[in-house]
C-alpha positions in Angstrom: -9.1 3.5 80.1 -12.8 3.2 80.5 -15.8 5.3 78.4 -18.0 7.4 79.8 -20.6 7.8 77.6 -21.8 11.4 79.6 -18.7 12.5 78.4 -18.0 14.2 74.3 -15.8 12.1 72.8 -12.5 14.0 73.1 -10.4 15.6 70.6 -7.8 13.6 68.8 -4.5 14.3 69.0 -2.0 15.6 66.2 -0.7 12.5 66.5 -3.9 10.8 65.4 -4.8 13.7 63.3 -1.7 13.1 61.1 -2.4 15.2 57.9 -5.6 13.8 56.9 -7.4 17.5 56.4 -6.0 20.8 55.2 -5.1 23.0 58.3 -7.8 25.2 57.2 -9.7 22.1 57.8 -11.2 21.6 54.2 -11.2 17.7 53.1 -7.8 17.0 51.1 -8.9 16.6 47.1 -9.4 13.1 46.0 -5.9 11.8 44.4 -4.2 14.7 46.2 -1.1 13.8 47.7 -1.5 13.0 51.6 1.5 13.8 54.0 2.9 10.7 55.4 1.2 9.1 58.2 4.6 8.4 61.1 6.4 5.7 60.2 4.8 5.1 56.7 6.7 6.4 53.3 5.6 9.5 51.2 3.1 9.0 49.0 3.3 10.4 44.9 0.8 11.4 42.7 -0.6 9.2 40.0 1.5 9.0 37.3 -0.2 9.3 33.9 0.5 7.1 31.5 2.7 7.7 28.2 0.7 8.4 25.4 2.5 6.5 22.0 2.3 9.0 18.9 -0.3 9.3 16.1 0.4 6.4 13.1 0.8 8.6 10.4 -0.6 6.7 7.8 -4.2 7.2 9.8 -3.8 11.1 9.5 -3.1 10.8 5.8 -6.3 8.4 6.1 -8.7 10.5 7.4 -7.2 13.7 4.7 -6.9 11.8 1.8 -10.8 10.2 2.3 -12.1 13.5 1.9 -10.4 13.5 -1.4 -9.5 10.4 -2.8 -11.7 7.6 -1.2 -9.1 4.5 -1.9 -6.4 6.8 -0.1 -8.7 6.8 3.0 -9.4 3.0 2.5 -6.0 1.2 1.9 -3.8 3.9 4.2 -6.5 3.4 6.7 -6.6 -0.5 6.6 -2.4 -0.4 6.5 -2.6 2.0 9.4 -4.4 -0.2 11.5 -2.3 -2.9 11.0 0.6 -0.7 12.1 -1.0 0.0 14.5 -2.4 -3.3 16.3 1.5 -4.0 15.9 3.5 -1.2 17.1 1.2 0.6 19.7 1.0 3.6 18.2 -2.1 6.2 18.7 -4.1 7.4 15.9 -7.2 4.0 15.6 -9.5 6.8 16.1 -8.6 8.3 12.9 -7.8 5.7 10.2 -11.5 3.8 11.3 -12.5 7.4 10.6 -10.3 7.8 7.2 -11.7 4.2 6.2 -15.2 4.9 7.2 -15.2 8.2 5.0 -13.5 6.6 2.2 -16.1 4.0 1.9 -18.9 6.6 2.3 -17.4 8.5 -0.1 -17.1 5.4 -2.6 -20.4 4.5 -2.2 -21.4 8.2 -3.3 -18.7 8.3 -6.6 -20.5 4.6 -7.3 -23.8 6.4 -7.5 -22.5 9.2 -9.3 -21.0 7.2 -11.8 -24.3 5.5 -12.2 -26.1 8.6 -12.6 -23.5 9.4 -15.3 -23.8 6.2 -17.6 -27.9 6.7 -17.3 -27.8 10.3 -18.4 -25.1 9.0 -21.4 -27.3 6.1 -22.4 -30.8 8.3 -22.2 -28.7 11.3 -24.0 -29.6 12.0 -27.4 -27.4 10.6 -30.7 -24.8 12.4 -31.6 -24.6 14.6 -28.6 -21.0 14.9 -26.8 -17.6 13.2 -28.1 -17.3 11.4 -31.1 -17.5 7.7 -30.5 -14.4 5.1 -31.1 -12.5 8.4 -30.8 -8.7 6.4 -29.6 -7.7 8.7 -26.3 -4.0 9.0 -25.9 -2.1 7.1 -24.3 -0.7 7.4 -20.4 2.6 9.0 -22.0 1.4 10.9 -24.7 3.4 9.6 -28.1 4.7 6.5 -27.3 8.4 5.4 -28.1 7.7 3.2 -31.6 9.2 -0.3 -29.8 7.0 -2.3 -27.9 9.2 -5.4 -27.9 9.3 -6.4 -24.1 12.9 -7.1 -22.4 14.5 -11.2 -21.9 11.9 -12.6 -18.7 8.8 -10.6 -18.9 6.8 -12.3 -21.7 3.3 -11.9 -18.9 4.6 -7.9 -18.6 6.3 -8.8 -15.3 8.9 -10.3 -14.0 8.4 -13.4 -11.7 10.6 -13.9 -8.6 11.3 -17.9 -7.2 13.0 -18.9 -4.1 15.8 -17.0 -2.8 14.7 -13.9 -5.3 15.8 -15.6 -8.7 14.6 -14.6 -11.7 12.4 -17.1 -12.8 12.8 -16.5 -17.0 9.6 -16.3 -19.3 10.8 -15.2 -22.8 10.3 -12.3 -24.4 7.2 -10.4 -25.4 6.6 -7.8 -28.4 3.3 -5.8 -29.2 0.2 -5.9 -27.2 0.8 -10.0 -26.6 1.1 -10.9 -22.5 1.5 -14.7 -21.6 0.5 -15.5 -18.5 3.5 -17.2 -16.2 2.2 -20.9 -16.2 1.8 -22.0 -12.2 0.3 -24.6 -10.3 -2.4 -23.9 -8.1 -2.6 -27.5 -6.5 1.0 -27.3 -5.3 3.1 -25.0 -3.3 4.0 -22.1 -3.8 1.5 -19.7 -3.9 1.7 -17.1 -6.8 1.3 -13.0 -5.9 1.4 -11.1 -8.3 2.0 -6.9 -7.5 0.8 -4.3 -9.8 2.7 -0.9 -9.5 3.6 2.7 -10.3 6.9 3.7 -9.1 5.2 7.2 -8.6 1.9 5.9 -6.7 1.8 6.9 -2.9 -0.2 3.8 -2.0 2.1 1.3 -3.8 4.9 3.1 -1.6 2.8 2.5 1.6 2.0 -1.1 0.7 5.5 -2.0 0.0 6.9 -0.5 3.4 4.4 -2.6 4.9 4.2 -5.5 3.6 7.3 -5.9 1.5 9.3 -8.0 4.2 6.5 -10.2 4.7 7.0 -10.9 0.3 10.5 -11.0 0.8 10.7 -13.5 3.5 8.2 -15.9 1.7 10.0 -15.2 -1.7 13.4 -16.2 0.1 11.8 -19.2 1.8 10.0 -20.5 -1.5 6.7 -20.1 -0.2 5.2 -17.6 -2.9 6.5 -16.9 -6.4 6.3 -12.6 -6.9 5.9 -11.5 -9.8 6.1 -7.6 -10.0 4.1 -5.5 -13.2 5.0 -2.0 -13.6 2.7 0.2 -14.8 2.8 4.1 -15.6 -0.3 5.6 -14.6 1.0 8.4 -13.6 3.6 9.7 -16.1 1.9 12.8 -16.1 2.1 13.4 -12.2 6.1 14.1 -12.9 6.5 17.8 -14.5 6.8 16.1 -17.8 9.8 14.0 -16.9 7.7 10.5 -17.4 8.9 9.1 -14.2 6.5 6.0 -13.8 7.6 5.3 -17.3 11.3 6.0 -16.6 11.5 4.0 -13.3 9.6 1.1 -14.9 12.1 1.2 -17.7 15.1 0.5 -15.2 13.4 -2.0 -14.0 13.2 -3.8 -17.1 16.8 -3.1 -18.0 17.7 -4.7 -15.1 15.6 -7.7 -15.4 17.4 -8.2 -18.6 21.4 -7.0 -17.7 21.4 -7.9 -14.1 18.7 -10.0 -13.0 20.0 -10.5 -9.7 19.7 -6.8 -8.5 16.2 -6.8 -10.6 14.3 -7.3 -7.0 16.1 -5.5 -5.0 15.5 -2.2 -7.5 12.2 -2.9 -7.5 11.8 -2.9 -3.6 14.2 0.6 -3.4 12.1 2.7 -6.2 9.2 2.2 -3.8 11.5 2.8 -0.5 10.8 6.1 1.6 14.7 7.0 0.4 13.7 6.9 -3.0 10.5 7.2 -4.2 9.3 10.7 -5.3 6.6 12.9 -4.4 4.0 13.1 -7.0 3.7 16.3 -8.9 7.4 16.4 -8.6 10.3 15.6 -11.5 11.6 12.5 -9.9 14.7 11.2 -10.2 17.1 11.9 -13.6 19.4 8.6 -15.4 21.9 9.3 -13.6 19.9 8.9 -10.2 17.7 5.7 -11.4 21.2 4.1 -12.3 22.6 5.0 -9.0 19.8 3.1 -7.5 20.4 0.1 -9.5 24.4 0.5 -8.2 23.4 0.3 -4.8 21.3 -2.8 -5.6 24.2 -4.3 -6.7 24.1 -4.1 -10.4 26.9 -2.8 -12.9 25.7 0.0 -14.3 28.2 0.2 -17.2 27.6 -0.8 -20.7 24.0 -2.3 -22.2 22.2 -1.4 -18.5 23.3 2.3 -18.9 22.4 2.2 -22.7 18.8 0.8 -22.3 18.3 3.3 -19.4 19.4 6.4 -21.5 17.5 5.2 -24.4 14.0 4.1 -22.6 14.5 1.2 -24.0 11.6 -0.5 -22.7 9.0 2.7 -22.2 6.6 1.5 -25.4 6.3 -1.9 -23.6 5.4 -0.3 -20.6 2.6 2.1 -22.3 1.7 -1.5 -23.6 1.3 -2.6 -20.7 -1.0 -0.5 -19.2 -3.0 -0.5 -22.1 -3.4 -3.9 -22.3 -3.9 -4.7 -18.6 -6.6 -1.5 -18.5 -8.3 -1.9 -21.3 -7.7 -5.9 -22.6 -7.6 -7.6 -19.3 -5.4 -9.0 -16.7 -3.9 -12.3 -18.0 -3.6 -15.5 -15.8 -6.5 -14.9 -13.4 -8.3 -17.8 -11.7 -11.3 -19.2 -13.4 -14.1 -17.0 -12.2 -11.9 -14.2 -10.7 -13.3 -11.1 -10.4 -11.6 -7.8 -10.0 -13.2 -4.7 -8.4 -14.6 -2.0 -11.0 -13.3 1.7 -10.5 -16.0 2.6 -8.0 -15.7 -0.8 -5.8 -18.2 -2.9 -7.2 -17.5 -6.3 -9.1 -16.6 -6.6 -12.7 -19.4 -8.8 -14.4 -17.7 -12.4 -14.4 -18.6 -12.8 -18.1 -16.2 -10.0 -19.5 -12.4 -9.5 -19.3 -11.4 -8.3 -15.9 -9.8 -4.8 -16.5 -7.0 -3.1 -13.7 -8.4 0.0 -12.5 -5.4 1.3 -10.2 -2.3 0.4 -7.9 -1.2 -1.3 -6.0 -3.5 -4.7 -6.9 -2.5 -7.5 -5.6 -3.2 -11.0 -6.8 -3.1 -14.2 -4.7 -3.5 -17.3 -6.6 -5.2 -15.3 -9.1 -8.3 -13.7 -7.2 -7.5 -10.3 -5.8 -6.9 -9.0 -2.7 -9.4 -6.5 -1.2 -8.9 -5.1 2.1 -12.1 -4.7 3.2 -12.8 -8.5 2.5 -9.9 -10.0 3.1 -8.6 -7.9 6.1 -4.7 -7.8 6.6 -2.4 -8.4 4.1 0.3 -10.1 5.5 -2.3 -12.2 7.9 -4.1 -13.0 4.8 -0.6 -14.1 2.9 0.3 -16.3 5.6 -3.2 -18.5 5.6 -2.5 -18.6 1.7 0.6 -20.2 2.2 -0.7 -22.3 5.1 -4.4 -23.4 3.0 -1.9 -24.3 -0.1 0.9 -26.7 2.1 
């Protein structure tokens, strides 16, 4: 065929036409699905991809910063971490939770500021009388303190495999620390908890099977300190108190099941809402059941009797107001509005969960992910 170049170029055929163009001879929309060229397959549209769902922990992140600035922090540090692991949508809103709580923080630090000024520059004899004793978490205490058979530090320390490691027996405001080694393995953690808090539940479900594996290997001893903070978040029913106390009982009737109870009270299956009743005797003494413990005899007793609730309103008095007991020289523990406790006075608890490791605290926003944090611990220390 030769060109003629006084001829137009001539028409293409349908053949060369295909279906390039609309017959109304508009240009076919970009990523529009073009009719087959002959002899080539159909094509498809673009598939979009499947979207994972929101982390819920980041939703509760970015509601509970507006209120409750540590809610915002921890849940959005845990919800991260869920979800750098699973895949799961929602980074957008616990950075957003975290940010607020930390904003937030910074504004109840200065308002806390503004408030111990104004009391100091007050005049004498204006507002509450001082030394005035406030009441305890529970109200009136039960009259025993004396502490149950293993928890002489207020806890109860775990060893390889989950056994109970024993530390006496404790009565009145005296706490002896558990004696470790810090030049040898394992590592020591130590867990404060309410059986009520929120926070401690969404700690535990996230890092509880990274503790239990390094408990079960002998990496890390555990030693777990129930508190009741919130005794009056329960309709009157004292449930931090009441949950706290079967711990203890099982500590001292079945020591065995002791860890296991401890890990289901803060379990999705068990723990309670706050503002709620929580569970009666005969449900706390199911749980212990199901961890394995007989629940006949002195365990049923010293459940029926909160045995052990003065020694846990001990216990939070002590570790609140007193100090923590077997810190690391020079540990410092945050203050209730995120700053450092000077290094010169006692280091007081100001909430759950707290985690110690080797006796300086763990602090998300220093020390980023728990678990990754846990495992250099255990690495640094073999």
């Amino acid at each position: 065929m030769t060109f003629d170049p006084t001829q137009p170029p001539a028409e293409p055929t349908s053949a060369q036409q295909g279906a390039a163009a609309p017959p109304d001879g508009r240009p076919a929309p970009h990523g529009a699905p073009q009719p087959p060229a002959p002899g080539l397959p159909p094509q498809h549209p673009y598939a979009q991809p499947p979207r994972g769902k929101t982390n819920t922990l980041a939703i509760i992140a970015l509601v509970g910063s507006f209120f409750i600035s540590l809610v915002g922090i921890v849940c959005g540090h845990i919800a991260l971490s869920q979800i750098k692991r699973r895949g799961e949508g929602g980074r957008g809103l616990a950075l957003a939770g975290v940010i607020i709580g930390y904003v937030v923080l910074a504004a109840q630090i200065t308002a806390v500021i503004a408030v111990i000024v104004f009391i100091v520059l007050a005049p004498a004899g204006s507002g509450s009388a001082a030394g005035a004793d406030a009441p305890g978490p529970t109200g009136s205490a039960p009259a025993s303190t004396d502490g149950p058979e293993g928890m002489a530090s207020g806890g109860a320390v775990f060893g390889a495999g989950g056994e109970l490691i024993s530390q006496g027996s404790t009565s009145g405001d005296e706490r002896v620390a558990f004696d470790v080694d810090r030049t040898s393995d394992p590592v020591d953690v130590t867990i404060y908890v309410d059986y009520m808090c929120p926070i401690c539940g969404a700690f535990e479900g996230e890092y509880g099977d990274d503790l239990e594996t390094a408990v079960d290997a002998g990496d890390i001893t555990l030693q777990v300190v129930p508190l009741n903070f919130l005794d009056s978040m329960s309709q009157g029913t004292n449930y931090s108190t009441r949950a706290a106390n079967l711990f203890a009982c099982t500590v001292e009737n079945a020591p065995d099941a002791a860890l296991a109870v401890h890990t289901a009270l803060l379990s999705d299956a068990v723990q309670p809402e706050e503002q709620t009743p929580g569970l009666d005797d005969e449900e706390l003494l199911q749980v212990a059941a199901d961890a394995g413990a007989d629940t006949a005899g002195p365990l049923r007793s010293c459940v029926e009797n909160v045995a052990y609730g003065g020694f846990f309103s001990t216990n939070t008095s002590v570790f609140t107001q007193v100090g923590l007991v077997g810190l690391a020289d020079g540990a410092q523990l945050q203050g209730p509005g995120g700053e450092l406790q000077p290094a010169d006075q006692p280091q007081k608890l100001t909430g759950t969960p707290t985690a110690i490791v080797s006796g300086e605290e763990f602090v998300f926003a220093r020390d980023g992910d728990f678990a990754d944090f846990l495992e250099k611990s255990i690495a640094e220390r073999g």
